[in-house]
MARBA-701847 format. One line per 2 residues: number of its first residue (from 1); their letters; for each residue x, y, z of C-alpha. Coordinates in nm, 4 decimals. Layout:
N
NUM = a = X:Y:Z  ...
***
This chain:
577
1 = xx = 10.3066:11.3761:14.4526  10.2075:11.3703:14.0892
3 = xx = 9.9137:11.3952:13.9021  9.9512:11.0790:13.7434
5 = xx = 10.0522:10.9208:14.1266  9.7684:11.0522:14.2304
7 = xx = 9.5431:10.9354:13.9396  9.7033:10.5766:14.0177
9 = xx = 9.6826:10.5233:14.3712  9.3061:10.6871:14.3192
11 = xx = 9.2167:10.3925:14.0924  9.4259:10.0832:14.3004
13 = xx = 9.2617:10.2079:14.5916  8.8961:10.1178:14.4772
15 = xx = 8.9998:9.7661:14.4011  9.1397:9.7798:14.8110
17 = xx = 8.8440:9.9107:14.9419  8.5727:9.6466:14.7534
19 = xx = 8.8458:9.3777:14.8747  8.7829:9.5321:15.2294
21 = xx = 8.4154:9.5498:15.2418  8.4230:9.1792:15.3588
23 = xx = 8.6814:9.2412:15.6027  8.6495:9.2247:15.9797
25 = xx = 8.7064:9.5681:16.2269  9.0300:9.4480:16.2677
27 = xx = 9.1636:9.4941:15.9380  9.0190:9.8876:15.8883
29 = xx = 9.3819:9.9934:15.9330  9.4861:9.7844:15.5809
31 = xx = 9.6305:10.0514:15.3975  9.5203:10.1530:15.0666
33 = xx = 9.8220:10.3531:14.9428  10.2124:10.3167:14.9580
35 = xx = 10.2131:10.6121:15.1516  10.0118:10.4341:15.4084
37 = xx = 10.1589:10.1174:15.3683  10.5138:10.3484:15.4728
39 = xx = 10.7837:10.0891:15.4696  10.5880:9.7825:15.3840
41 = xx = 10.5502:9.9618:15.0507  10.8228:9.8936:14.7971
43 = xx = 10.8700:10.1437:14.5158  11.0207:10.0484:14.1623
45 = xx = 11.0260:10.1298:13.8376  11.0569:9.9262:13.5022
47 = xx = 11.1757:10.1080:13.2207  11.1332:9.9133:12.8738
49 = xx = 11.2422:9.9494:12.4817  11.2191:9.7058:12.2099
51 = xx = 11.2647:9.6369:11.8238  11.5711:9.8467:11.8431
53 = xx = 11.6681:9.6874:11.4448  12.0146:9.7917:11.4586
55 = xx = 11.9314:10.2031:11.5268  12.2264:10.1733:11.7941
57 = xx = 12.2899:10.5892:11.5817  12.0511:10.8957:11.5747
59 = xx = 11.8635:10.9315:11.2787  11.9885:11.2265:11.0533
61 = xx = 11.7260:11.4918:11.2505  11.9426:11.3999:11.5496
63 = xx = 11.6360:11.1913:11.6785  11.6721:10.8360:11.9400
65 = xx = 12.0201:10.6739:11.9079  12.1569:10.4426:12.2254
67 = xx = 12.3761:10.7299:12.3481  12.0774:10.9548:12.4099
69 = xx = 11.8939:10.6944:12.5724  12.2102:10.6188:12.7856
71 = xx = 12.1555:10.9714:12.9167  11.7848:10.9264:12.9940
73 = xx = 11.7764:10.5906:13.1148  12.0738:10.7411:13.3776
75 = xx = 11.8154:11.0346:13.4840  11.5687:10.8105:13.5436
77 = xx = 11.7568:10.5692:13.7404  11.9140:10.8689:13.9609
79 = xx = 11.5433:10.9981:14.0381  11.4279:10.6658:14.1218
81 = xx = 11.6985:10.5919:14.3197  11.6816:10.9350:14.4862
83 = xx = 11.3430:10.8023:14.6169  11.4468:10.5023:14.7782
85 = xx = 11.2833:10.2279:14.4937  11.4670:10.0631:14.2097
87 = xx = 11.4802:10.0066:13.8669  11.4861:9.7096:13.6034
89 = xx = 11.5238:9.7799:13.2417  11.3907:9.5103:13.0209
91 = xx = 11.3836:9.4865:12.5976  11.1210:9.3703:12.3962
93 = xx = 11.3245:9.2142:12.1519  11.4448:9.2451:11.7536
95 = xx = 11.7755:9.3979:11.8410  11.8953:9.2727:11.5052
97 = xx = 11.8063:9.3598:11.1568  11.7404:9.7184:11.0008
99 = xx = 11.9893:9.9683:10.9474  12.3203:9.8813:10.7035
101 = xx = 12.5990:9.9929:10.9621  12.4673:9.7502:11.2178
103 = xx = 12.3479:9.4479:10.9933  12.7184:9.4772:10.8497
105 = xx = 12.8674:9.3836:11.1717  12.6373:9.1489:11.3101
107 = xx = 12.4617:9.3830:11.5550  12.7984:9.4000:11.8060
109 = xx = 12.7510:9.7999:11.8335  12.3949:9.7257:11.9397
111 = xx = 12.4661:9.4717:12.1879  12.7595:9.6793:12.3466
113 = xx = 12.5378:9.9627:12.3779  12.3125:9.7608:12.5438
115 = xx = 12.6005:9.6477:12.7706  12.6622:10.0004:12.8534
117 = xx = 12.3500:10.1193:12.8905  12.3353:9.8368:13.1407
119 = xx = 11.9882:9.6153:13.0511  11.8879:9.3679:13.2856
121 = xx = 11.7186:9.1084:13.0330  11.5728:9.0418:12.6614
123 = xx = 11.3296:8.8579:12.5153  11.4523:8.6741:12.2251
125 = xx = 11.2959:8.8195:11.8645  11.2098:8.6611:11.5690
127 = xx = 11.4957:8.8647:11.3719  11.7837:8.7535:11.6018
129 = xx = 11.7139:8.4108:11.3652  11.8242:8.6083:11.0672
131 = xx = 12.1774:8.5071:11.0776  12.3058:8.1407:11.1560
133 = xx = 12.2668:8.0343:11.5058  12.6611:8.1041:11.5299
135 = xx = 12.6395:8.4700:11.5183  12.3393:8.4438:11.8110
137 = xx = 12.5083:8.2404:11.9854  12.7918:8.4934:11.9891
139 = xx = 12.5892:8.8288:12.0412  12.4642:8.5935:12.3329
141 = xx = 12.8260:8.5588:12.4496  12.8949:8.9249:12.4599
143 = xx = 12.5311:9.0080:12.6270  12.6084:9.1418:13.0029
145 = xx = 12.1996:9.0099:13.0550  12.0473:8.7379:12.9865
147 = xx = 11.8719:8.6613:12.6390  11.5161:8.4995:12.7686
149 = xx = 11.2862:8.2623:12.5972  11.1055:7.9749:12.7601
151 = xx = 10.9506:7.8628:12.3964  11.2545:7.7610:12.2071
153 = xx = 11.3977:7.3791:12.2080  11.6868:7.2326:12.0602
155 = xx = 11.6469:6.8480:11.9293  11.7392:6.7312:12.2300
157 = xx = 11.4278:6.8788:12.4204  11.5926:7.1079:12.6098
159 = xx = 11.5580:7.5106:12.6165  11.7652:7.6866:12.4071
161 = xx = 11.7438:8.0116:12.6040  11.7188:8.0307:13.0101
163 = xx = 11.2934:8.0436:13.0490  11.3321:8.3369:13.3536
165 = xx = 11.5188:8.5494:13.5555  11.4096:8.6394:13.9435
167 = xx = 11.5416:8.9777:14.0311  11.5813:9.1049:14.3673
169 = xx = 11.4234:9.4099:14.4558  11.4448:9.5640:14.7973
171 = xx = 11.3217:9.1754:14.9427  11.0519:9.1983:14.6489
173 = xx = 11.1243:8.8966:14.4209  11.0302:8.9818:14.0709
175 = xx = 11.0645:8.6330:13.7878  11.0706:8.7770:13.3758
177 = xx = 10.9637:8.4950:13.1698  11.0872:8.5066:12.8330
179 = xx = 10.8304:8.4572:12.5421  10.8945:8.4680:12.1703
181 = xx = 10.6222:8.4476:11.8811  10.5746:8.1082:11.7916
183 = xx = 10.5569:8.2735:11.3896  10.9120:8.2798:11.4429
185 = xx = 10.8833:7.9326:11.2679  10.7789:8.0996:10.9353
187 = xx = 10.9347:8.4372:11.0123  11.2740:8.2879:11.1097
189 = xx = 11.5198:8.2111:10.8034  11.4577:7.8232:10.8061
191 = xx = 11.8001:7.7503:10.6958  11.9101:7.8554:11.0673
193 = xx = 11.6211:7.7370:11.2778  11.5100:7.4018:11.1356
195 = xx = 11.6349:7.2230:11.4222  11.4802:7.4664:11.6586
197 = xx = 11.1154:7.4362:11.7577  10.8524:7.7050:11.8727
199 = xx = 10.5944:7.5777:12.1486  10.2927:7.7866:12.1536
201 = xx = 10.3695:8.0758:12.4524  9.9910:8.0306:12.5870
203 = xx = 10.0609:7.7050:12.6856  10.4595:7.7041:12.7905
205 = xx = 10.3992:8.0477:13.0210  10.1532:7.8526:13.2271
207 = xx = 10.3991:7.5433:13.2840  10.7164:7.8167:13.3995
209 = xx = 10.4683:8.0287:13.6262  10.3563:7.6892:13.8297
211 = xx = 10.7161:7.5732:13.8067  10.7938:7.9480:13.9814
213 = xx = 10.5107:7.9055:14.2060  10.6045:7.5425:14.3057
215 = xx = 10.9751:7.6459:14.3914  10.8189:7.9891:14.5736
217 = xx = 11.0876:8.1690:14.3389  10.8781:8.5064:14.3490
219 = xx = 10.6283:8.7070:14.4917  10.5215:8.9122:14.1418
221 = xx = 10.5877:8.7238:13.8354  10.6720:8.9578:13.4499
223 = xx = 10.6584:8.8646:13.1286  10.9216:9.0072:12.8552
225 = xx = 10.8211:8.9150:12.5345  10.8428:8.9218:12.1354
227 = xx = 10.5048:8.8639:12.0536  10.3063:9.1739:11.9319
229 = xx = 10.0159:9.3539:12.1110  9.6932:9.3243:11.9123
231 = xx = 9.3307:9.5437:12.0102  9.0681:9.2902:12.1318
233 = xx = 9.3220:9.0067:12.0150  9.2648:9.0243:11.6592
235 = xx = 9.6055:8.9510:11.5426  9.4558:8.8060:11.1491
237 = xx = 9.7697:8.6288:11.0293  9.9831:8.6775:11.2625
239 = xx = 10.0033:8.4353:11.5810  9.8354:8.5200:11.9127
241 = xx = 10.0444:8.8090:12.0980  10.0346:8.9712:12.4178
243 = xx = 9.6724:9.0363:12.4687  9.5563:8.6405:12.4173
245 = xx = 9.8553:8.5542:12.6231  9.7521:8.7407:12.8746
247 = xx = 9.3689:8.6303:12.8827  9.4799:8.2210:12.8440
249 = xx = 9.5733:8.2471:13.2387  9.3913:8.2963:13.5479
251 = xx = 9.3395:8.7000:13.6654  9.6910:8.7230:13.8835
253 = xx = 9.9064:8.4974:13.7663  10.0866:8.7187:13.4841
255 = xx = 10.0752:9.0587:13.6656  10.2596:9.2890:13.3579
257 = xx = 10.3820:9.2100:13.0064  10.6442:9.4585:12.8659
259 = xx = 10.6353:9.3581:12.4578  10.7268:9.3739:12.1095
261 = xx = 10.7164:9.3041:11.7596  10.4205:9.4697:11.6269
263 = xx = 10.6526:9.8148:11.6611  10.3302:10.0303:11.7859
265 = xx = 10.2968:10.2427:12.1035  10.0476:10.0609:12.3299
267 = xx = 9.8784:10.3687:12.4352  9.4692:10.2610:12.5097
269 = xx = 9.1832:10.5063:12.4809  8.8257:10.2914:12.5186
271 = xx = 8.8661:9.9413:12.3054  9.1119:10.1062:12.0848
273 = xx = 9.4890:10.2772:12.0556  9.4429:10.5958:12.1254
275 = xx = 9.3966:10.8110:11.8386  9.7298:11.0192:11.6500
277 = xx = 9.9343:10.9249:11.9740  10.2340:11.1912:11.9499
279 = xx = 10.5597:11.2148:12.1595  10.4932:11.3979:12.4724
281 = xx = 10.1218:11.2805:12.4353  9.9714:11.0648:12.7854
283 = xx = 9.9782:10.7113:12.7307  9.7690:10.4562:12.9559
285 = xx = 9.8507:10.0620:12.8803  9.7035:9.7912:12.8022
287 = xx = 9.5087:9.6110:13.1296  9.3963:9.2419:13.0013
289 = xx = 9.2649:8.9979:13.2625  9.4230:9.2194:13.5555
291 = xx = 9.7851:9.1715:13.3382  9.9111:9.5451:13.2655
293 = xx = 10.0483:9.5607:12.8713  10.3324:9.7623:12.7931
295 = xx = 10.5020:9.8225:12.4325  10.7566:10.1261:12.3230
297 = xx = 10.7036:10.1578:11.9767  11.0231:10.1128:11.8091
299 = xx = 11.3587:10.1770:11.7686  11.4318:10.3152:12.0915
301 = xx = 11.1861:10.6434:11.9946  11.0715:10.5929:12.3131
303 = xx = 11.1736:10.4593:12.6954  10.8498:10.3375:12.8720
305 = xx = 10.8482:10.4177:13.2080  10.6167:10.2224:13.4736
307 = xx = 10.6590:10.3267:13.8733  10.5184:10.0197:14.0123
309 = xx = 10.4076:10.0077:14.4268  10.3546:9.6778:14.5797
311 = xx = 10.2084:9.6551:14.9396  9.9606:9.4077:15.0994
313 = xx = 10.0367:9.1427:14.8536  9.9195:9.3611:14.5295
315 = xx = 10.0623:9.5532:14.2452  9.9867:9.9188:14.1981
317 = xx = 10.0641:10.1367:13.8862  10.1192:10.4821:14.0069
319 = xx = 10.2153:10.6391:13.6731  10.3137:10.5435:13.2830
321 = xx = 10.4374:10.6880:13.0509  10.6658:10.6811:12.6752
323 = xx = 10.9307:10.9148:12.7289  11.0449:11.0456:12.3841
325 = xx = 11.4150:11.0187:12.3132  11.4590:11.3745:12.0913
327 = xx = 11.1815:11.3104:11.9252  11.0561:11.5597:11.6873
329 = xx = 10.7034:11.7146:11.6914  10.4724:11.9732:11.5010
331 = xx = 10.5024:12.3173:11.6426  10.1654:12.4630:11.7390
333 = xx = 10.0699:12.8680:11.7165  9.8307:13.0034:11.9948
335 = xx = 9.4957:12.8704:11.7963  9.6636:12.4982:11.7637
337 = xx = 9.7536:12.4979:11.3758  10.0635:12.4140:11.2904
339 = xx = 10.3683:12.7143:11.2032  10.4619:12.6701:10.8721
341 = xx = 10.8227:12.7759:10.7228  10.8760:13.0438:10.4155
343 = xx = 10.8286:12.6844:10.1813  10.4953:12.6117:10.3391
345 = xx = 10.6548:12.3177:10.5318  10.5219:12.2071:10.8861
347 = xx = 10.8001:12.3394:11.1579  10.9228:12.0716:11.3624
349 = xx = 11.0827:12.1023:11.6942  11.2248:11.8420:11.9581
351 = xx = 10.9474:11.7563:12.2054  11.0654:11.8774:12.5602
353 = xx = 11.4022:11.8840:12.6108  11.6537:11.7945:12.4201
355 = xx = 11.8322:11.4520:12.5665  12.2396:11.5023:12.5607
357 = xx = 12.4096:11.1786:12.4009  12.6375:11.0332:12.6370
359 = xx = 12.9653:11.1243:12.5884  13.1561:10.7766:12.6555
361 = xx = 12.9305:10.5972:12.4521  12.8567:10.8347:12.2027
363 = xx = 13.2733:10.7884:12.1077  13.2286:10.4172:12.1500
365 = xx = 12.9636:10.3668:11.8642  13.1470:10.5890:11.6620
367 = xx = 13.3924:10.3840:11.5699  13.1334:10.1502:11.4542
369 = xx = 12.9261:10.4003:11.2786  13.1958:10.5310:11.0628
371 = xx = 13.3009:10.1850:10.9395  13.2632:10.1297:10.5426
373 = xx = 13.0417:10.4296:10.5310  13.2261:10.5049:10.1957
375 = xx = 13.0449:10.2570:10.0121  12.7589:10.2609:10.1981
377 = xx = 12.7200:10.6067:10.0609  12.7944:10.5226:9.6907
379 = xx = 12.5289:10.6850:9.4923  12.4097:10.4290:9.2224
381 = xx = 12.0636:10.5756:9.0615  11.8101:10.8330:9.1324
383 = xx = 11.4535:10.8081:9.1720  11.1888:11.0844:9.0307
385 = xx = 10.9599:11.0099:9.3397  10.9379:10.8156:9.6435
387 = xx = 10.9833:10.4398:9.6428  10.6768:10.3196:9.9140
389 = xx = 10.8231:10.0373:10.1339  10.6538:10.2031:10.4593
391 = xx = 10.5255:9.9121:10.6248  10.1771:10.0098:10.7091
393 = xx = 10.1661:10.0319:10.3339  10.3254:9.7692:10.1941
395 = xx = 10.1971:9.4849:10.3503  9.8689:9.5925:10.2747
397 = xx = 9.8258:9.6835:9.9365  10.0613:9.6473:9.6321
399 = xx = 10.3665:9.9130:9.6409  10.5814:10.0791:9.3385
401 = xx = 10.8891:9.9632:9.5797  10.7139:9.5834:9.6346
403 = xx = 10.6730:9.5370:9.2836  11.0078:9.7236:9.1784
405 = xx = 11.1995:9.4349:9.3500  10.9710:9.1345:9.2221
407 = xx = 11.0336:9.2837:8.8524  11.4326:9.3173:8.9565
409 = xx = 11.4561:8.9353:9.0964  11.2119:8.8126:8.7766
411 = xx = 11.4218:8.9792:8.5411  11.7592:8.9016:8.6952
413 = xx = 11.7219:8.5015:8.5777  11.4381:8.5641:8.2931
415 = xx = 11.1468:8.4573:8.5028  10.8037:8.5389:8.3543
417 = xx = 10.6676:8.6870:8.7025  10.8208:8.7184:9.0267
419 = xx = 10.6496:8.7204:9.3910  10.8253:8.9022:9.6790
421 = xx = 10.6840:8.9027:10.0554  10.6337:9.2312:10.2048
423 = xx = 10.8275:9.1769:10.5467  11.1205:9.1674:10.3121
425 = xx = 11.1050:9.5081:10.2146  11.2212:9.7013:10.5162
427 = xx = 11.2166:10.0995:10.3840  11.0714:10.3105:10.1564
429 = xx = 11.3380:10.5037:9.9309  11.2706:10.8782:9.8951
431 = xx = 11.3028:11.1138:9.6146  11.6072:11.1744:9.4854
433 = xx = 11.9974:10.9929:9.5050  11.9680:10.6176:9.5563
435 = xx = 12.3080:10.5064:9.7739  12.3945:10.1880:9.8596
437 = xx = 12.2889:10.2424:10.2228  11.9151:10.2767:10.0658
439 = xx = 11.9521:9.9235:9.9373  12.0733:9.7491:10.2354
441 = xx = 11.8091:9.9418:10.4652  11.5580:9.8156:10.2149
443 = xx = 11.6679:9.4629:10.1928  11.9185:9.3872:10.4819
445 = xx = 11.8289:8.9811:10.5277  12.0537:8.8570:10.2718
447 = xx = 11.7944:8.6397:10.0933  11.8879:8.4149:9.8028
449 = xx = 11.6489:8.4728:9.4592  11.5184:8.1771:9.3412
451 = xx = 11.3987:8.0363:9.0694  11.1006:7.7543:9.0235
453 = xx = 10.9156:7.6108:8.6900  10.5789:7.4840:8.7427
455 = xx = 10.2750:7.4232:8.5062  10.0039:7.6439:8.4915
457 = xx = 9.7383:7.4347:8.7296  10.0550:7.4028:8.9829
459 = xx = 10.1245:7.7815:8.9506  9.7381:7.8568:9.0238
461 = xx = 9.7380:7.6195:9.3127  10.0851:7.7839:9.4914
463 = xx = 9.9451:8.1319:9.4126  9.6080:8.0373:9.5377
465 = xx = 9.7807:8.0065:9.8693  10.0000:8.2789:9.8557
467 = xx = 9.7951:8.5556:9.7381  9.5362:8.4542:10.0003
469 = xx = 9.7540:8.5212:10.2870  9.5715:8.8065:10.4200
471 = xx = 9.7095:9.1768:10.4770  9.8932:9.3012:10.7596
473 = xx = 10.1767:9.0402:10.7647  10.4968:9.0365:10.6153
475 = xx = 10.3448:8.6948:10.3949  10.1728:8.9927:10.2162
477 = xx = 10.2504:8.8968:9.8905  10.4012:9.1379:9.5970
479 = xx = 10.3307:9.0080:9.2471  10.3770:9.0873:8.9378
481 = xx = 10.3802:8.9906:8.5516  10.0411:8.7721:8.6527
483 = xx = 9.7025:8.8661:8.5720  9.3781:8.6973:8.7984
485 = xx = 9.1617:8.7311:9.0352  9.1650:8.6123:9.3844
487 = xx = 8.8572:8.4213:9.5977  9.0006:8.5221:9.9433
489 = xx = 8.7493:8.2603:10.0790  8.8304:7.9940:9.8503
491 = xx = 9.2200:8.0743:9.8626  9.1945:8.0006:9.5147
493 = xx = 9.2969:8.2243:9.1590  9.1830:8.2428:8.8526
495 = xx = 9.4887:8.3569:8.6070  9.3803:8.4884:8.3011
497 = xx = 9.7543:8.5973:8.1824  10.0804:8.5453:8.2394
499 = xx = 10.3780:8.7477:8.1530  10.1974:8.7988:7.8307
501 = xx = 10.1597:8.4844:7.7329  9.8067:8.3702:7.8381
503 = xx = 9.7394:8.1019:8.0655  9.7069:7.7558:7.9988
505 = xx = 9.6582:7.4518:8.2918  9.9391:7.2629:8.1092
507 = xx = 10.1984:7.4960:8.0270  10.5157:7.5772:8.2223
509 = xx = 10.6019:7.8932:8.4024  10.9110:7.9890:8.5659
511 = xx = 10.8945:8.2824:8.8568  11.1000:8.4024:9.1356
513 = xx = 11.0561:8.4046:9.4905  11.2597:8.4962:9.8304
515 = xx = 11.5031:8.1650:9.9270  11.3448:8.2573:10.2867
517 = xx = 11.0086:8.2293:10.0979  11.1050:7.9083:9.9355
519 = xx = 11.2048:7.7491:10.2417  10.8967:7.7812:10.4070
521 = xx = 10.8886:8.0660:10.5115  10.5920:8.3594:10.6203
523 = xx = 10.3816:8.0239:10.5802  10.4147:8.0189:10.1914
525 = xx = 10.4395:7.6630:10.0408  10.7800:7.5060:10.0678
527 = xx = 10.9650:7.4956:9.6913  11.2383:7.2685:9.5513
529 = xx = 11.3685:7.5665:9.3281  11.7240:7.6235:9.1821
531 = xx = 11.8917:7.8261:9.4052  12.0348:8.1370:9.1422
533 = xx = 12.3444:8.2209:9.3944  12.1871:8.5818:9.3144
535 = xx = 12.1866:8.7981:9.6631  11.8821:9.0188:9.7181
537 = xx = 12.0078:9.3215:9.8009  12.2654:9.2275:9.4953
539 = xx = 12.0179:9.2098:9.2615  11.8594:9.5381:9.3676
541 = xx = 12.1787:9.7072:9.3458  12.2442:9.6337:8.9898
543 = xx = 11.8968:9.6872:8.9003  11.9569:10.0027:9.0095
545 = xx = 12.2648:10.0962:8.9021  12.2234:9.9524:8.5441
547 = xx = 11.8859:10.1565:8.5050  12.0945:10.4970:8.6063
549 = xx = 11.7513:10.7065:8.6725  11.3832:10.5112:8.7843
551 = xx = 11.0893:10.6666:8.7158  10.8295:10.6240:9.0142
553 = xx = 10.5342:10.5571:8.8607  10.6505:10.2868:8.6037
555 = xx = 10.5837:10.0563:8.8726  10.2447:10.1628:9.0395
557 = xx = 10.0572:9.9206:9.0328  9.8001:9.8648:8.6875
559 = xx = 9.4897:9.6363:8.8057  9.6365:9.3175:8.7484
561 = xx = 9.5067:9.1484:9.0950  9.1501:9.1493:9.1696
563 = xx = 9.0599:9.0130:9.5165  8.6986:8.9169:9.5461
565 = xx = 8.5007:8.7850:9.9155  8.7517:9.0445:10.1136
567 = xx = 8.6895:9.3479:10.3195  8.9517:9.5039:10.1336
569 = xx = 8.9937:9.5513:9.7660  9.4143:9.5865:9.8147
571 = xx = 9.4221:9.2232:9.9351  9.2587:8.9496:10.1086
573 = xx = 9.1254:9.0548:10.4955  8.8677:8.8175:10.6490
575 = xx = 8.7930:8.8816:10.9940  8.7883:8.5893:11.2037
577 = x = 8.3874:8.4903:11.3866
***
């Protein structure tokens, strides 16, 4: 037995034996472990990815990729199985959207990996409404497992997605619910979903667990969802996730959500994530109102793996943990500092050992990896530093890369500024060759630019809303050619300048904004622009390619936005009483 089992069963058992301080004599002989419980104790184990984003390929160190996790995920299953339990392999979500050789073909190599990696269900994303409901409806079609969410209706009222899925295991039944964020209303391309509506998750969970409970469907009841796990529940402008979920119910009735969308590893140390979590590293969820929280980071870095006991009516975690997929870490000398190479470089090394791809699906994906990689690799530019479109940067502050791409779609139709979201811009673009590959990874949504005139007291009013959407979200907003300073607690500006040619209440201003943007979406005001016909990712390519070489720093940002009443000086961040 393990460590970790041990650790586990050590901690369940102290909940068993306050349950059995009121118990009669006769019931001394409960048992308070699975080895106790002997047969009456079934043994499985629910392994869990999500906001894969089309990375169905290793990266170019050779790290993740579906065929690799293939192998692992067929390890674990043969131990588990080994051992007389079971397992269920569930996604959080976000299979779509990311990487060029997968948004080019609709995410089919991603869902046939999935197929052959054998998944058991999905919760529905936000970024599987990035193409018309046509193409979901046919990645639904080729699915082998069902595509879950009990929160989206069609216009006629009923579900567009099957709410659950009761799984059989060993005489245990086990019911997923499906849950997607209800922000997919202002994350989701309206053009696709506008006849689609979100119901809050908090409220729709509760009616499918009585509806289980009624029909005496299942005797432990999971949640798979696209939501986002937030410490404490502070999610600031993004809707509710995992955690409120989680505390909206009655302790019991949700026993373990395995999530998504936020893209962080769920690893808990006090109140907090634990600190510089690192592959190989110990990770303990998320417990919230006696519901365990599970999340894998992203991209399929990572398999979570939670062996589950269930005896006397209760659910037991014996171990978790992330399981890196040839992941690459620092390599340590004797004293704990990192080796550095004849350049002075930090000497990497895959963490434990390294995961063979999968032969058979390795050759599959192939085929779909090598397709139009010969424009995909067109070089178009270069860049004399690194374009920052990391997203723990740029939907915080203002970016070179954020403002790059405003400055492209303003000047692409003569607008005098141009405002671009931050969950648009998917990448940051390192030093050196710019391909066409870089461009697509950066902007893979396929966005319209458009174009909107509006007098100065209109402008102030839409960018009083805008710029006030506070940091952290993709409705992050990326300005430039405007000068003013934003009252975060007013949501109100005061522009002093615009495109160098002052400000006036009365005077008309054209800029550019995201059609997705436009639409309603991220929450911004909706527009009645003029749609340019200009692509995003279009517009950034000949940007690009017509400058030849981009100098870095020409688009750092220069002072123009002041934010004022915020706990941050990069943007607006007002922490809910």
């Amino acid at each position: 037995m393990t460590n970790k089992l041990v650790k586990g069963l050590l901690a369940t058992a102290v909940l068993a034996a306050l349950a059995g301080c009121n118990s009669s004599d006769d019931d001394n002989n409960t048992p308070t472990t699975c080895a106790e419980a002997g047969d009456a104790c079934t043994q499985f184990t629910v392994l869990h990815t999500n906001d894969n984003h089309g990375r169905f390929w290793e990266n170019k160190d050779g790290e993740y990729g579906m065929a690799a996790r293939k192998t692992l995920i067929n390890q674990i299953r043969a131990e588990v199985e080994s051992a007389g339990g079971h397992t269920l392999l569930l996604s959080g979500g976000d299979i779509n959207t990311g990487v060029p050789e997968s948004d080019l073909q609709n995410a089919i190599p991603d869902f046939i990996g999935m197929n052959e990696i054998a998944y058991d269900a999905m919760a529905v994303g936000n970024h599987e409404f990035d193409n018309p409901l046509a193409i979901l409806d046919s990645q639904r079609s080729i699915a082998n497992f069902p595509m879950l969410a009990a929160n989206i209706y069609k216009a006629d009222g009923t579900r567009y997605f099957d709410a659950y899925k009761v799984f059989d295991i060993n005489g245990v039944k086990v019911a997923v619910i499906g849950l997607t964020t209800e922000d997919t209303a202002k994350l989701g391309n309206p053009e696709f979903i506008s006849e689609l509506t979100f119901t809050d998750p908090k409220e729709e969970v509760a009616k499918v667990i009585q509806e289980i409970n009624d029909a005496g469907e299942a005797d432990l009841i999971f949640a798979t969802t696209h939501m986002g796990h937030y410490a404490n529940g502070e999610h600031g402008s993004n809707a509710p996730g995992d955690v409120a979920l989680a505390n909206a119910l009655d302790a019991g009735q949700l026993h373990a959500v395995i999530g998504g969308h936020s893209q962080n590893p769920v690893c808990m140390e006090g109140d907090g994530y634990a600190e510089d979590f690192k592959p190989g590293d110990e990770c303990k969820p998320d417990v919230q109102n006696g519901t365990f929280i599970m999340q894998a980071h992203e991209w399929g870095k990572y398999v979570g793996r939670a062996d589950f006991e269930y005896f006397n009516g209760e659910l037991h975690l014996a171990s978790y943990n992330l399981v890196p997929v040839n992941l690459l870490g620092t390599v340590l000398d004797e004293n704990g500092e990192p080796v550095l190479d004849e350049e002075g470089n930090e000497v990497e090394e895959i963490v434990g050992e390294k995961i063979e791809p999968d032969a058979e699906l390795l050759e599959l994906l192939s085929f779909y990896q090598e397709q139009g990689q010969e424009r995909l690799d067109e070089v178009i530019a270069a860049t004399d530093g690194l374009l920052d479109g990391e997203r723990s940067n740029v939907r915080y502050m203002q970016t070179n890369l954020g403002r790059l791409i405003a400055i492209a779609q303003a000047e692409k139709v003569n607008a005098d500024f141009g405002v671009m979201n931050s969950g648009g811009v998917r990448a940051s673009i390192e030093q050196g060759e710019i391909s066409y590959r870089d461009v697509l990874t950066v902007q893979p949504f396929g966005n319209m630019v458009t174009l909107s005139t509006m007098t100065g007291a209109q402008v102030s009013e839409y960018l009083g809303n805008v710029a006030s959407l506070q940091i952290g979200a993709g409705a992050y907003a990326q300005i430039t050619g405007v000068k003013m300073t934003v009252d975060c607690e007013a949501q109100s500006v005061a522009i002093s300048d615009i495109n160098g040619k002052g400000y006036s209440d009365t005077e008309t201003y054209t800029f550019t904004v995201p059609s997705y943007n436009a639409a309603g979406g991220d929450g911004y005001p909706v527009l009645t622009p003029v749609q340019t016909g200009y692509v995003d990712a279009d517009v950034l390519y000949g940007y690009f390619k017509d400058a030849g070489s981009i100098v870095a720093a020409d688009y750092n940002p220069v002072g123009d936005i002041v934010y004022e009443n915020s706990e941050s000086v990069e943007g607006c961040k007002i922490t809910a009483n």
